[in-house]
N, CA, C and O atoms as a CHARMM CRD file, in Angstrom:
* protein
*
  356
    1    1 UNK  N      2.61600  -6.29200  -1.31600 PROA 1      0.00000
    2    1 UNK  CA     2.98300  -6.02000  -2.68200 PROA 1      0.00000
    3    1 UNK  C      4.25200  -5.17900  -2.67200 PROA 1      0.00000
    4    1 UNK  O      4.30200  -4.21400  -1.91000 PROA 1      0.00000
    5    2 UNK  N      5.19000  -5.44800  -3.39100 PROA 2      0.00000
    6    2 UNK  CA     6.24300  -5.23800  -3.43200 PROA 2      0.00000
    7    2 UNK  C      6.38600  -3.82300  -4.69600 PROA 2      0.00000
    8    2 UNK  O      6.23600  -4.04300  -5.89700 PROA 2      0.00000
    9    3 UNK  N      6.73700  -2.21900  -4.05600 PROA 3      0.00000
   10    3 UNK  CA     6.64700  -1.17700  -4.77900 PROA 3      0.00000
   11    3 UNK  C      6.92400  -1.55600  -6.33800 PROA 3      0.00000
   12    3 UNK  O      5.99600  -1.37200  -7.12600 PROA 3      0.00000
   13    4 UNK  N      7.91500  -1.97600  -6.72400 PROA 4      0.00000
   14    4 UNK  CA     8.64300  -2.41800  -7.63700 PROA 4      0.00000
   15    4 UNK  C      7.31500  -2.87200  -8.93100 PROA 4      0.00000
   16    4 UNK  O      7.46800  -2.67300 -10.13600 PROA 4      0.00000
   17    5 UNK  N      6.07700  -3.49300  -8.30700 PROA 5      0.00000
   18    5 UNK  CA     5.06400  -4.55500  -9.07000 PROA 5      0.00000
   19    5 UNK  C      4.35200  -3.01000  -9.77400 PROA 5      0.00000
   20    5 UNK  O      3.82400  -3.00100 -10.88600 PROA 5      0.00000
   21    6 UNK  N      4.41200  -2.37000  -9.31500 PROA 6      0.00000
   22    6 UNK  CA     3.57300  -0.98300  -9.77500 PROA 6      0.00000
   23    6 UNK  C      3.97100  -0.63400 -11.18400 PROA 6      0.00000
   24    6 UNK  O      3.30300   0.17100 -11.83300 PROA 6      0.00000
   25    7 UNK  N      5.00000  -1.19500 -11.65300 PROA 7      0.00000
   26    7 UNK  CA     5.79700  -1.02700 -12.83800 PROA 7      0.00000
   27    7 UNK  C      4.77400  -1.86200 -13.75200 PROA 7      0.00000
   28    7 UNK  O      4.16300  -1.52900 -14.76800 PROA 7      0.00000
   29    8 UNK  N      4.79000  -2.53200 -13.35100 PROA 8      0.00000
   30    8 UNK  CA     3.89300  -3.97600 -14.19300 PROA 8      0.00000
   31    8 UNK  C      2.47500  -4.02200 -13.86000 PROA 8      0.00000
   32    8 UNK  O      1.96000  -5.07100 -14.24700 PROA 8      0.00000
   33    9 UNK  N      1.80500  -3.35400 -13.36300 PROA 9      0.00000
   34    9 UNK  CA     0.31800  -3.21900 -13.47600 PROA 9      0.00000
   35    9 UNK  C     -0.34300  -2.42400 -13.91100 PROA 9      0.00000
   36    9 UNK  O      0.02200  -1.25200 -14.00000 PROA 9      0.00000
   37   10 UNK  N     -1.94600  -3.02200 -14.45100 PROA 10     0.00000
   38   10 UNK  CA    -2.25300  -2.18100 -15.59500 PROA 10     0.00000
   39   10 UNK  C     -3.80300  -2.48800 -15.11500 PROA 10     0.00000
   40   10 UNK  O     -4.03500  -3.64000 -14.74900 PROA 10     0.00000
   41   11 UNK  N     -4.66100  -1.71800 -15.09900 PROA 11     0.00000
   42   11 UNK  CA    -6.74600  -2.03400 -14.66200 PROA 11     0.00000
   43   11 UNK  C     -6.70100  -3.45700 -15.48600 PROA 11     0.00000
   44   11 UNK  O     -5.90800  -3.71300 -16.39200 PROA 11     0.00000
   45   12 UNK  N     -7.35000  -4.00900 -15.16200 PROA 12     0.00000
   46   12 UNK  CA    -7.89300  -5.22100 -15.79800 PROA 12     0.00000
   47   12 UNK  C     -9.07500  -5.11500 -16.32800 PROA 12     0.00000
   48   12 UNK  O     -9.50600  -6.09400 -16.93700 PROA 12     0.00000
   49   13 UNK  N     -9.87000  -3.93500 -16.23300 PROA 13     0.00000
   50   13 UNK  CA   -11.05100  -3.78300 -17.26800 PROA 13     0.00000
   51   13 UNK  C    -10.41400  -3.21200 -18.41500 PROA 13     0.00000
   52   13 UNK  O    -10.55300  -3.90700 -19.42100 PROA 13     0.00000
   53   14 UNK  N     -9.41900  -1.61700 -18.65400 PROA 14     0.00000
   54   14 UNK  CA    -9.31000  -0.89300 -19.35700 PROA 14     0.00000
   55   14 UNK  C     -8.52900  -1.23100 -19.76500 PROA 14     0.00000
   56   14 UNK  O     -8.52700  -0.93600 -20.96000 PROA 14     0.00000
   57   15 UNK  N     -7.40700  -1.95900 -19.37700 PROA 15     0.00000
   58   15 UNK  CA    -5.37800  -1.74300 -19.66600 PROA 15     0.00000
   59   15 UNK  C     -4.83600  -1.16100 -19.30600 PROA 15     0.00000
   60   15 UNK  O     -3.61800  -1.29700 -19.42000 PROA 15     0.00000
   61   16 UNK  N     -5.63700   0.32100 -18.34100 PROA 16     0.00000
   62   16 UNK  CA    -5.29300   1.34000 -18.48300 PROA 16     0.00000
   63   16 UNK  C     -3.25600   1.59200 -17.63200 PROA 16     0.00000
   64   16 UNK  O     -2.99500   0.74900 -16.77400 PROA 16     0.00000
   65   17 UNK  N     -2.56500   2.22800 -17.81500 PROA 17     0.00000
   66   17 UNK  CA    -1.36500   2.01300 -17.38300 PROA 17     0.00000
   67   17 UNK  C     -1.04000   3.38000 -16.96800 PROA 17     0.00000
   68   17 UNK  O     -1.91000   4.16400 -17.34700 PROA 17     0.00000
   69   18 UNK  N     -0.18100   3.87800 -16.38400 PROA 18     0.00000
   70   18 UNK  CA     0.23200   3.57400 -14.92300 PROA 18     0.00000
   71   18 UNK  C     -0.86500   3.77700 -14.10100 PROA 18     0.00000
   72   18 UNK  O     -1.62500   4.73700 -14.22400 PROA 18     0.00000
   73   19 UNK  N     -1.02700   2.47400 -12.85300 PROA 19     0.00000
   74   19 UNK  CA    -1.96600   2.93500 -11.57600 PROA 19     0.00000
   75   19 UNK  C     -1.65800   4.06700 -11.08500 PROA 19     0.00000
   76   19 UNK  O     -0.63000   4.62800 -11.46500 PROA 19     0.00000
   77   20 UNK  N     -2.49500   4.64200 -10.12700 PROA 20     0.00000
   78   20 UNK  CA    -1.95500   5.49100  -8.92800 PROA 20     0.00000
   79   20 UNK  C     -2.11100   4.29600  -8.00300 PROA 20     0.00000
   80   20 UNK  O     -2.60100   3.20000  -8.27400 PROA 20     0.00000
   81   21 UNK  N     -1.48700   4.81600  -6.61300 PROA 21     0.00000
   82   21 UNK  CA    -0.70400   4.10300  -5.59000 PROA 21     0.00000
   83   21 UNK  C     -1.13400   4.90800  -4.41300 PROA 21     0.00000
   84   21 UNK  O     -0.70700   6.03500  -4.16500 PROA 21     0.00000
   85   22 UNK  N     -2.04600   4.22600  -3.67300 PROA 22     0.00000
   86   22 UNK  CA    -2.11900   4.69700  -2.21500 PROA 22     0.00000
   87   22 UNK  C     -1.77600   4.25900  -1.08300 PROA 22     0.00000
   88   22 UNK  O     -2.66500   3.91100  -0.30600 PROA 22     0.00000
   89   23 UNK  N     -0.25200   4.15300  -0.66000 PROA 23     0.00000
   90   23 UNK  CA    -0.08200   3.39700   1.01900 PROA 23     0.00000
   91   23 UNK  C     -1.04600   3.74500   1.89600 PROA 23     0.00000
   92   23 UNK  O     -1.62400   4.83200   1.91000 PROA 23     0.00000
   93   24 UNK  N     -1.25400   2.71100   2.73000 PROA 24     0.00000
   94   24 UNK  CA    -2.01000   2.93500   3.94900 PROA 24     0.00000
   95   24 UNK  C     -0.96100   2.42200   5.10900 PROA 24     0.00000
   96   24 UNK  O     -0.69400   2.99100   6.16800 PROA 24     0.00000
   97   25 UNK  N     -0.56200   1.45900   4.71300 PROA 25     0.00000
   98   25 UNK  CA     0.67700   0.46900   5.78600 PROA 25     0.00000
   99   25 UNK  C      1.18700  -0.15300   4.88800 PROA 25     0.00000
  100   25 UNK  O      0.59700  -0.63700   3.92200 PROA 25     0.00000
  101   26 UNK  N      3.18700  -0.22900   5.29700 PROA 26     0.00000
  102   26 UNK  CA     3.91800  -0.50900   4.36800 PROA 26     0.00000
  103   26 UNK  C      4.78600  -0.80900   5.64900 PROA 26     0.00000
  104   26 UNK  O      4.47800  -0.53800   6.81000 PROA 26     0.00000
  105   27 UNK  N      5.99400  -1.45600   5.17700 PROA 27     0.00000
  106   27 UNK  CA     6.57300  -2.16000   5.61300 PROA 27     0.00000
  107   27 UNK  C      8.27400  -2.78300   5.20000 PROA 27     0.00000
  108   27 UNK  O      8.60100  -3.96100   5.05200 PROA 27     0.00000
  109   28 UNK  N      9.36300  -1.24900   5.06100 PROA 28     0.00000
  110   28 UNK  CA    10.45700  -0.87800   4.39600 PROA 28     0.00000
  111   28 UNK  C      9.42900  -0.92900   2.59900 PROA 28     0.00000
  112   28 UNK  O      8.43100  -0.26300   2.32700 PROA 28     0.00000
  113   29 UNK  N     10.17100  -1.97000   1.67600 PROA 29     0.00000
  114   29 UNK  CA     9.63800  -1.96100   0.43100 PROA 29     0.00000
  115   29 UNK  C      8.35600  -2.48500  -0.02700 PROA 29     0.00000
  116   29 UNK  O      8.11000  -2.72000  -1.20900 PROA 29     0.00000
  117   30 UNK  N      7.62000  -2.64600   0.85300 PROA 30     0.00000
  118   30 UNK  CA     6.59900  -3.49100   0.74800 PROA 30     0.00000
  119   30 UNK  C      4.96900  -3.03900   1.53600 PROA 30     0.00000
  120   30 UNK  O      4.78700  -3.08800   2.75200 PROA 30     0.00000
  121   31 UNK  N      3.92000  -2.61300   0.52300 PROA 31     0.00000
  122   31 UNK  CA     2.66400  -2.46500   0.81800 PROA 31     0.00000
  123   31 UNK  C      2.30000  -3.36500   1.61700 PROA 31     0.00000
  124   31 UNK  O      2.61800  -4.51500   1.31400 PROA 31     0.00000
  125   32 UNK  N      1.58400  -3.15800   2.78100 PROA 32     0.00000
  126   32 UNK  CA     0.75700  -3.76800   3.71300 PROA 32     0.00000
  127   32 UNK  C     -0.89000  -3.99800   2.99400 PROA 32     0.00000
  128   32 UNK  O     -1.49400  -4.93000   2.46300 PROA 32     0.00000
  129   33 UNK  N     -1.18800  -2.46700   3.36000 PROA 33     0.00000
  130   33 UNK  CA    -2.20700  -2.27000   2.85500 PROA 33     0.00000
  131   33 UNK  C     -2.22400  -0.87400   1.94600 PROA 33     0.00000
  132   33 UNK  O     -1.51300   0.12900   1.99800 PROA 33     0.00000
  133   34 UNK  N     -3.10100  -1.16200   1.27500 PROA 34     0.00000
  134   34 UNK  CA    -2.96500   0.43500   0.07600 PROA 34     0.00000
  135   34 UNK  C     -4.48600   0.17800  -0.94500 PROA 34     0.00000
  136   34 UNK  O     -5.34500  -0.70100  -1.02000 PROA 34     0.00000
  137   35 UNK  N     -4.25000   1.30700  -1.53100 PROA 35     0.00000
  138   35 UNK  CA    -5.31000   1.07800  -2.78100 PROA 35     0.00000
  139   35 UNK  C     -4.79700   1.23000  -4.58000 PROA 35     0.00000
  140   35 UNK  O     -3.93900   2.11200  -4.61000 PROA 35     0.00000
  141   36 UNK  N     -4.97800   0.82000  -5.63100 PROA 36     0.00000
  142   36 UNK  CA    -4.65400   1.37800  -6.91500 PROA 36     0.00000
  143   36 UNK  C     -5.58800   1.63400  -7.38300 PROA 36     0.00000
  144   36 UNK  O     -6.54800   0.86400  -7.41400 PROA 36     0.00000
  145   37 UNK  N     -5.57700   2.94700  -7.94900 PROA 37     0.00000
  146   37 UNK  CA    -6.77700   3.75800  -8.58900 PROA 37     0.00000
  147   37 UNK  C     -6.58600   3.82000 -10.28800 PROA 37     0.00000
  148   37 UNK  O     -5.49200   4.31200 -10.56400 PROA 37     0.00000
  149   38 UNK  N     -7.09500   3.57700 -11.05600 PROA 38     0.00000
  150   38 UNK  CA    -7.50200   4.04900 -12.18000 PROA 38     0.00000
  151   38 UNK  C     -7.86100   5.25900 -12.41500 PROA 38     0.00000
  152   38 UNK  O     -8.82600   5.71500 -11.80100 PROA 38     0.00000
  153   39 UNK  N     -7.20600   5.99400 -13.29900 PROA 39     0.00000
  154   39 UNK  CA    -7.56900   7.31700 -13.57000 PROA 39     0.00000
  155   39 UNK  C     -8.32300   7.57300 -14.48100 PROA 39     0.00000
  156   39 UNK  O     -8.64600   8.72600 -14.76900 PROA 39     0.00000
  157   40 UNK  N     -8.80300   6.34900 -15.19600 PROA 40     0.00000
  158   40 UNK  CA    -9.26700   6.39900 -16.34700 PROA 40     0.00000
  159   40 UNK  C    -11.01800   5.69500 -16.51600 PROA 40     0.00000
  160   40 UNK  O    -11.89700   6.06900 -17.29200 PROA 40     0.00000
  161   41 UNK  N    -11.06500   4.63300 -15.52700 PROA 41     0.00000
  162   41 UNK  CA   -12.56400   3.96800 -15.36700 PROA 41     0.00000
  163   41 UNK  C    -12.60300   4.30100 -13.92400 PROA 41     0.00000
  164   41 UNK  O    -13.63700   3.97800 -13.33900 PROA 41     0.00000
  165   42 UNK  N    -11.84900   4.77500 -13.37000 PROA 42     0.00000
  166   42 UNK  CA   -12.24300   5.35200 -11.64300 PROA 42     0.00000
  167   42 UNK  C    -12.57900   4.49500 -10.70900 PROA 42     0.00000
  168   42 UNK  O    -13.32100   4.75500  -9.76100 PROA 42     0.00000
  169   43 UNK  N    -11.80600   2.95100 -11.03900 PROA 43     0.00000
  170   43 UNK  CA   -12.35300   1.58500 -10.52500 PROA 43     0.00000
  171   43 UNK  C    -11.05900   1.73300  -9.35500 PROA 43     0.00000
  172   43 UNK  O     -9.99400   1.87000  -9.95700 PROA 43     0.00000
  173   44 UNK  N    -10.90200   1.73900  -8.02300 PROA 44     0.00000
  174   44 UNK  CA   -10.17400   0.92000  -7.30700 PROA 44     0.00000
  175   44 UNK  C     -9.62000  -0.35400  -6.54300 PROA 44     0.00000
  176   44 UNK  O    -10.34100  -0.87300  -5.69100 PROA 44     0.00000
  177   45 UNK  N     -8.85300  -0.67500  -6.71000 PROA 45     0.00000
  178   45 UNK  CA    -8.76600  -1.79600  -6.38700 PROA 45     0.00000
  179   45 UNK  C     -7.59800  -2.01400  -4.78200 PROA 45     0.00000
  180   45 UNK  O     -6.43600  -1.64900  -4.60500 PROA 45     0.00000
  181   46 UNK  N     -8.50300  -2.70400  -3.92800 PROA 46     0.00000
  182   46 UNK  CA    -7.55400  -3.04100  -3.18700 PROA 46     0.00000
  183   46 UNK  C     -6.46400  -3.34500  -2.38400 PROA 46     0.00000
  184   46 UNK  O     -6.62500  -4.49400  -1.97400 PROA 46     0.00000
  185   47 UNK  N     -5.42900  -2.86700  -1.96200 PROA 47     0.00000
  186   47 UNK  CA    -4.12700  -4.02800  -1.64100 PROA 47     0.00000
  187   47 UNK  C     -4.10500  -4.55300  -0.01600 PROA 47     0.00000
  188   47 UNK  O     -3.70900  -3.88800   0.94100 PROA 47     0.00000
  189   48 UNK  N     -4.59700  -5.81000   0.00600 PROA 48     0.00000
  190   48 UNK  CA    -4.66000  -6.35500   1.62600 PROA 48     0.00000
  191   48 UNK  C     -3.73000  -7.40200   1.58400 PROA 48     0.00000
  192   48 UNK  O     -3.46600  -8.26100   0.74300 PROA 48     0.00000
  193   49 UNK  N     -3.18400  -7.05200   2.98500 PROA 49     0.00000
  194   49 UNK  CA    -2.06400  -7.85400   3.67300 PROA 49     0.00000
  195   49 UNK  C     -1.12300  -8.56300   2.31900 PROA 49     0.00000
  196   49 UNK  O     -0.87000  -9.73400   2.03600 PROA 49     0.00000
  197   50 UNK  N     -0.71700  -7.09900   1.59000 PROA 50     0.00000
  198   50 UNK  CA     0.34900  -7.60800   0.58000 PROA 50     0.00000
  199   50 UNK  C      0.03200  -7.88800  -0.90200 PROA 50     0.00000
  200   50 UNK  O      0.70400  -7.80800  -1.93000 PROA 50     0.00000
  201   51 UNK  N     -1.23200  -8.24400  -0.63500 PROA 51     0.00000
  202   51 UNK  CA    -2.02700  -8.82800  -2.03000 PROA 51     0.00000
  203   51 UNK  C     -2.94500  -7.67700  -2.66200 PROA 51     0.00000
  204   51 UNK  O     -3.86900  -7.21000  -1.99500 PROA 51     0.00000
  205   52 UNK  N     -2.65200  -7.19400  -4.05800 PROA 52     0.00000
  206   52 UNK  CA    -3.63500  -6.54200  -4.65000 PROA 52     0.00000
  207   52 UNK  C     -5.11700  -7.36000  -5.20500 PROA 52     0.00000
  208   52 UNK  O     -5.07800  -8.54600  -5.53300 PROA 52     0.00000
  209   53 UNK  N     -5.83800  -6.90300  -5.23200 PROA 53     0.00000
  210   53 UNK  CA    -6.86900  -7.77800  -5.34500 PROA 53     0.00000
  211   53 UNK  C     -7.96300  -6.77100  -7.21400 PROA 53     0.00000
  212   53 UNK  O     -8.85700  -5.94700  -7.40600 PROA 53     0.00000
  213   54 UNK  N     -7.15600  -7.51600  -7.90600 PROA 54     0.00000
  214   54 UNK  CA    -7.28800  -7.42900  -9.18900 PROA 54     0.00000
  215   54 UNK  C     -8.27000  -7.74900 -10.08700 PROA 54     0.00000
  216   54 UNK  O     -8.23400  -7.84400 -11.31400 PROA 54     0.00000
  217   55 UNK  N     -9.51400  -7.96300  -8.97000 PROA 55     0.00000
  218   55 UNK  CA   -10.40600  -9.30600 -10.02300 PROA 55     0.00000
  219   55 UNK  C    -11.42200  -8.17600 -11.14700 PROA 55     0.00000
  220   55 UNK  O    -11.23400  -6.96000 -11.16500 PROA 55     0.00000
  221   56 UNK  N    -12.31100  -8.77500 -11.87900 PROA 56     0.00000
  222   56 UNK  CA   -12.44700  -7.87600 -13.11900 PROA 56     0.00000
  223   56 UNK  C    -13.99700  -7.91600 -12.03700 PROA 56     0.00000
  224   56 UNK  O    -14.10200  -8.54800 -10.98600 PROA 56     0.00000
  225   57 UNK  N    -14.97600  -7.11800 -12.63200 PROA 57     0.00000
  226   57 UNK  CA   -16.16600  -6.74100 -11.78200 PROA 57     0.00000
  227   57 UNK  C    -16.82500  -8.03500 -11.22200 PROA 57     0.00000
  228   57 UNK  O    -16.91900  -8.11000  -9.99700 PROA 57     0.00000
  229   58 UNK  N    -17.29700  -9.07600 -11.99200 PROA 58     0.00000
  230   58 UNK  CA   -18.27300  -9.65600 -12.16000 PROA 58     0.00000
  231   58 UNK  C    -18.23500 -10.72800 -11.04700 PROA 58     0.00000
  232   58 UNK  O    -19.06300 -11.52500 -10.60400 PROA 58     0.00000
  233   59 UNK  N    -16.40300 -10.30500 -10.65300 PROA 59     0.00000
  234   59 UNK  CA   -15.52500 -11.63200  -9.36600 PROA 59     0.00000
  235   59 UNK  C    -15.41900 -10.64600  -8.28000 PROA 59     0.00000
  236   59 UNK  O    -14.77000 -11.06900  -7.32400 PROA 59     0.00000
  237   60 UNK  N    -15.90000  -9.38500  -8.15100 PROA 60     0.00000
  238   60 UNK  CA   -15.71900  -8.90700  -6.95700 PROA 60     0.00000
  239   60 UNK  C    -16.80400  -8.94900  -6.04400 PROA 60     0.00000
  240   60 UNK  O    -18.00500  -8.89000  -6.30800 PROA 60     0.00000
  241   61 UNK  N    -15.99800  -9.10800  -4.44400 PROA 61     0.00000
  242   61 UNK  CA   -16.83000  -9.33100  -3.44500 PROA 61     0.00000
  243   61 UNK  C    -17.41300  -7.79900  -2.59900 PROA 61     0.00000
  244   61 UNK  O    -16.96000  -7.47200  -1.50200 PROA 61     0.00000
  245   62 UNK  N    -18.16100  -7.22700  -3.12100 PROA 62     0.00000
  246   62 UNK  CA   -18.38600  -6.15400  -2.85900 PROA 62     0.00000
  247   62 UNK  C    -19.00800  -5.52400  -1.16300 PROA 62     0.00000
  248   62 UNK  O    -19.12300  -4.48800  -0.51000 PROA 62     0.00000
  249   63 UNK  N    -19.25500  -6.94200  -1.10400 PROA 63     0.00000
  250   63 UNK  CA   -19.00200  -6.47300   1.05000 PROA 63     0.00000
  251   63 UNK  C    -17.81900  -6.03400   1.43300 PROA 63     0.00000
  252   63 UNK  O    -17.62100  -4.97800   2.03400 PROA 63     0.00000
  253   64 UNK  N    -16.73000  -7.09000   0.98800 PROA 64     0.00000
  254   64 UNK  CA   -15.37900  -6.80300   1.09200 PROA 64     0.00000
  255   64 UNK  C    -14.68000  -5.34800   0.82500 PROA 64     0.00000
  256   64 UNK  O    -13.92100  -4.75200   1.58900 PROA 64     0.00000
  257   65 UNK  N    -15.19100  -4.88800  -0.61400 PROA 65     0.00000
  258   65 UNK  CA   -15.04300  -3.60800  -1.25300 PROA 65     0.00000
  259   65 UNK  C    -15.52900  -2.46400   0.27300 PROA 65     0.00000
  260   65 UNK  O    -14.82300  -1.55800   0.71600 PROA 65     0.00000
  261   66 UNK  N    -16.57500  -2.78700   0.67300 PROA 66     0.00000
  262   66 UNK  CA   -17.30300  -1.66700   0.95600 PROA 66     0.00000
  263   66 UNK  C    -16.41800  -1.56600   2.53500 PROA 66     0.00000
  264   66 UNK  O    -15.78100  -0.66400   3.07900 PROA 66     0.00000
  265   67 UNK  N    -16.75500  -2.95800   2.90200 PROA 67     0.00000
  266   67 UNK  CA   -15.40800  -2.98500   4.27800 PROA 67     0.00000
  267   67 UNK  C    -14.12600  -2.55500   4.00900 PROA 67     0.00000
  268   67 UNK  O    -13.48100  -2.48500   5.05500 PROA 67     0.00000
  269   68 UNK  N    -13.53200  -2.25800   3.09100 PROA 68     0.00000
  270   68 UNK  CA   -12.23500  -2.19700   3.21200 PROA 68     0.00000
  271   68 UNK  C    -12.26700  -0.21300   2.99900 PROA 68     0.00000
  272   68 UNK  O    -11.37400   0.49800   3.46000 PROA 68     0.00000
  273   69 UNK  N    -13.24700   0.22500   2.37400 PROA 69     0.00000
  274   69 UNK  CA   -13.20900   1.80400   2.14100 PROA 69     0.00000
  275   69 UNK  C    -13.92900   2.06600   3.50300 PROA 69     0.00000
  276   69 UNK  O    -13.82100   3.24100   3.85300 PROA 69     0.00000
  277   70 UNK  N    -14.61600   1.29500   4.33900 PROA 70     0.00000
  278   70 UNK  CA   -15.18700   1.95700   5.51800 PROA 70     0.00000
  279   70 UNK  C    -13.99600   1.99700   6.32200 PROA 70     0.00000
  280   70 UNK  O    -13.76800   3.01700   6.97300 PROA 70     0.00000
  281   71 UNK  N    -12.94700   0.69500   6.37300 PROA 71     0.00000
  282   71 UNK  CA   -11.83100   0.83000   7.28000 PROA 71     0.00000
  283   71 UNK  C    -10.70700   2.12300   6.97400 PROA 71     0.00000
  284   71 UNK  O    -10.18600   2.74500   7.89900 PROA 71     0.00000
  285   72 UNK  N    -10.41700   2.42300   5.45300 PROA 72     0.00000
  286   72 UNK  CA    -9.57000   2.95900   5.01900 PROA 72     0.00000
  287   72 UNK  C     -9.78900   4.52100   5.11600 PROA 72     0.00000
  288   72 UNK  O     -8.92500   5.38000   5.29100 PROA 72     0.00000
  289   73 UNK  N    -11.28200   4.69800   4.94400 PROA 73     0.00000
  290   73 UNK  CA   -12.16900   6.19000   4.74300 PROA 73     0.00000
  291   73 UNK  C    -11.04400   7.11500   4.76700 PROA 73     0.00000
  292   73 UNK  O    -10.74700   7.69800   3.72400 PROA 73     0.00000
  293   74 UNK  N    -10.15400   7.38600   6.21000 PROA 74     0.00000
  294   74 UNK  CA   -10.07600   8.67200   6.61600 PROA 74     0.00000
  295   74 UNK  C     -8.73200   8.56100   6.14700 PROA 74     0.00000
  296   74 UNK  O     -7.99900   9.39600   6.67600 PROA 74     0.00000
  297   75 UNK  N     -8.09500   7.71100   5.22700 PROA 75     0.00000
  298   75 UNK  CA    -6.88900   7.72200   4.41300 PROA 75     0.00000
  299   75 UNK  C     -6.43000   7.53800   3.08700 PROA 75     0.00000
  300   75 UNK  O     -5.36300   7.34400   2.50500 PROA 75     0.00000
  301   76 UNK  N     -7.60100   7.66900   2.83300 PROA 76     0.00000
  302   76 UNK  CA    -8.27200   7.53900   1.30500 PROA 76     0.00000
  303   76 UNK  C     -8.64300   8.51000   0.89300 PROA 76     0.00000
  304   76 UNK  O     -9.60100   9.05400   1.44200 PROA 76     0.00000
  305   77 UNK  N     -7.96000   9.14700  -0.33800 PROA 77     0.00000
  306   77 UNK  CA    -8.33700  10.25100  -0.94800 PROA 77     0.00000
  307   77 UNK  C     -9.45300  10.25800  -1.45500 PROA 77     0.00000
  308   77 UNK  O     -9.80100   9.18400  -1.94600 PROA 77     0.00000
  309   78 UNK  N    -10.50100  11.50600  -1.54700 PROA 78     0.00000
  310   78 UNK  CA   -12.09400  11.66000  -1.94400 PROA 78     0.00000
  311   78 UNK  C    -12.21000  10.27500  -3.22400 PROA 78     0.00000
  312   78 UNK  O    -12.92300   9.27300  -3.16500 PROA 78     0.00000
  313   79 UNK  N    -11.27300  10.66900  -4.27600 PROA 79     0.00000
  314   79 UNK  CA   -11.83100   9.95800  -5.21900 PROA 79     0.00000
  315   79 UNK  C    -11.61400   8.38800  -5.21200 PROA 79     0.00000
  316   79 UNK  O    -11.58000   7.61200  -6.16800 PROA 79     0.00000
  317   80 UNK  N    -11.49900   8.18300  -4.06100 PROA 80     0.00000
  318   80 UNK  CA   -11.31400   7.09500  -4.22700 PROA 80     0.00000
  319   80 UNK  C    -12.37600   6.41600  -2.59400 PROA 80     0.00000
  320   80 UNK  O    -13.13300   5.47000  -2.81100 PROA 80     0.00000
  321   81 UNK  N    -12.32700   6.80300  -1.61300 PROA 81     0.00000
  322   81 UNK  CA   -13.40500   7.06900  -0.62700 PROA 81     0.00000
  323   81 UNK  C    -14.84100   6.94900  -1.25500 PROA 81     0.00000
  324   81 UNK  O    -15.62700   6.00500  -1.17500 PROA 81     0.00000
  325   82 UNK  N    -15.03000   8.62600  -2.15500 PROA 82     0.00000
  326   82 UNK  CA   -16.29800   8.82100  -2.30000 PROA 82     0.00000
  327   82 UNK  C    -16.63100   8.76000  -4.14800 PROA 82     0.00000
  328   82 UNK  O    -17.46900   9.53100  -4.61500 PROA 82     0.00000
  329   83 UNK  N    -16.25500   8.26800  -4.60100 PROA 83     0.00000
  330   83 UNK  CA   -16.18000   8.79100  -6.03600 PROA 83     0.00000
  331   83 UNK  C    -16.06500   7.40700  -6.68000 PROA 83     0.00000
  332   83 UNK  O    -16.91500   7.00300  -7.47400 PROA 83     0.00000
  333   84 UNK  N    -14.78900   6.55200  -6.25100 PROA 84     0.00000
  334   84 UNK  CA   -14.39300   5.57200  -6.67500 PROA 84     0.00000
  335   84 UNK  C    -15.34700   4.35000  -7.17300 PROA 84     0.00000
  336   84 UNK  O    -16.15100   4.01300  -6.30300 PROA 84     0.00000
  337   85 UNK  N    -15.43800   3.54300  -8.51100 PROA 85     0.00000
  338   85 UNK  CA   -15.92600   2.03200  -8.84700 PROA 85     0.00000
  339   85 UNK  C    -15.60800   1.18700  -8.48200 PROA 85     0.00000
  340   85 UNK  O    -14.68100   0.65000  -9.08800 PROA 85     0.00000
  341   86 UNK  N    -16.34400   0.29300  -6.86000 PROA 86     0.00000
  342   86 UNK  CA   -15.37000  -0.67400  -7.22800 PROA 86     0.00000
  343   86 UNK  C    -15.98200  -1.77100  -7.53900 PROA 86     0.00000
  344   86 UNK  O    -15.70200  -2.85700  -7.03200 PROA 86     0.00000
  345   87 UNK  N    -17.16700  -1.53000  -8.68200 PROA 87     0.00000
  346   87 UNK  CA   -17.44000  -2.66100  -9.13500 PROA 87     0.00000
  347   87 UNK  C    -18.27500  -1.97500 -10.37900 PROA 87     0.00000
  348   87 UNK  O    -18.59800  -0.80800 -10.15900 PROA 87     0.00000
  349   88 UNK  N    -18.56700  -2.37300 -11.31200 PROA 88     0.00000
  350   88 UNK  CA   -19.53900  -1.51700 -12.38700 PROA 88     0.00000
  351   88 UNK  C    -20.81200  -1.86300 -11.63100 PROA 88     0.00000
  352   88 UNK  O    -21.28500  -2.88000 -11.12300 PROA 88     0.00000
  353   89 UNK  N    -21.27200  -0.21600 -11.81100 PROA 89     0.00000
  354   89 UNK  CA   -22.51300  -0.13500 -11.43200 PROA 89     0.00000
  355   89 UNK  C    -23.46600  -0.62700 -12.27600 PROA 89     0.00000
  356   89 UNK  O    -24.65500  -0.57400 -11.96300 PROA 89     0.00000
């Protein structure tokens, strides 16, 4: 994902606008891997190998979710580690 897209994204449950932005691996202008947090429904979402992964609850693969915060844990801020939605409970 290209820094620049952060301009133009918004939660897909809430609207809510501006994400926060967590690199994990990047690559000059460009996210590898990262997360976008909602500050507002506390839902995170994703960014693997470039791709944010945007889907609204009901389309998320929540093994995936849970693999990707077990890989990320120790670079992932609390609220988003331990706190974070990433699917409605």
């Amino acid at each position: 994902m290209k820094k620049q897209m952060l301009d133009i994204l918004a939660c897909p449950i809430d609207k809510y606008y501006p994400l926060e932005l967590y690199e994990m691996s990047t690559n000059a202008d460009i996210i590898m891997d990262g997360a976008l947090f909602c500050s507002k429904c506390s839902r995170f979402y994703p960014i693997i190998d470039e791709i944010p992964i945007m889907l609204p609850d009901e389309l998320r693969n929540k093994n995936n979710d849970m693999q990707f915060l077990q890989q990320w844990k120790d670079k992932l801020p609390g609220k988003i580690a331990n706190e974070a939605k990433p699917w409605h409970l």
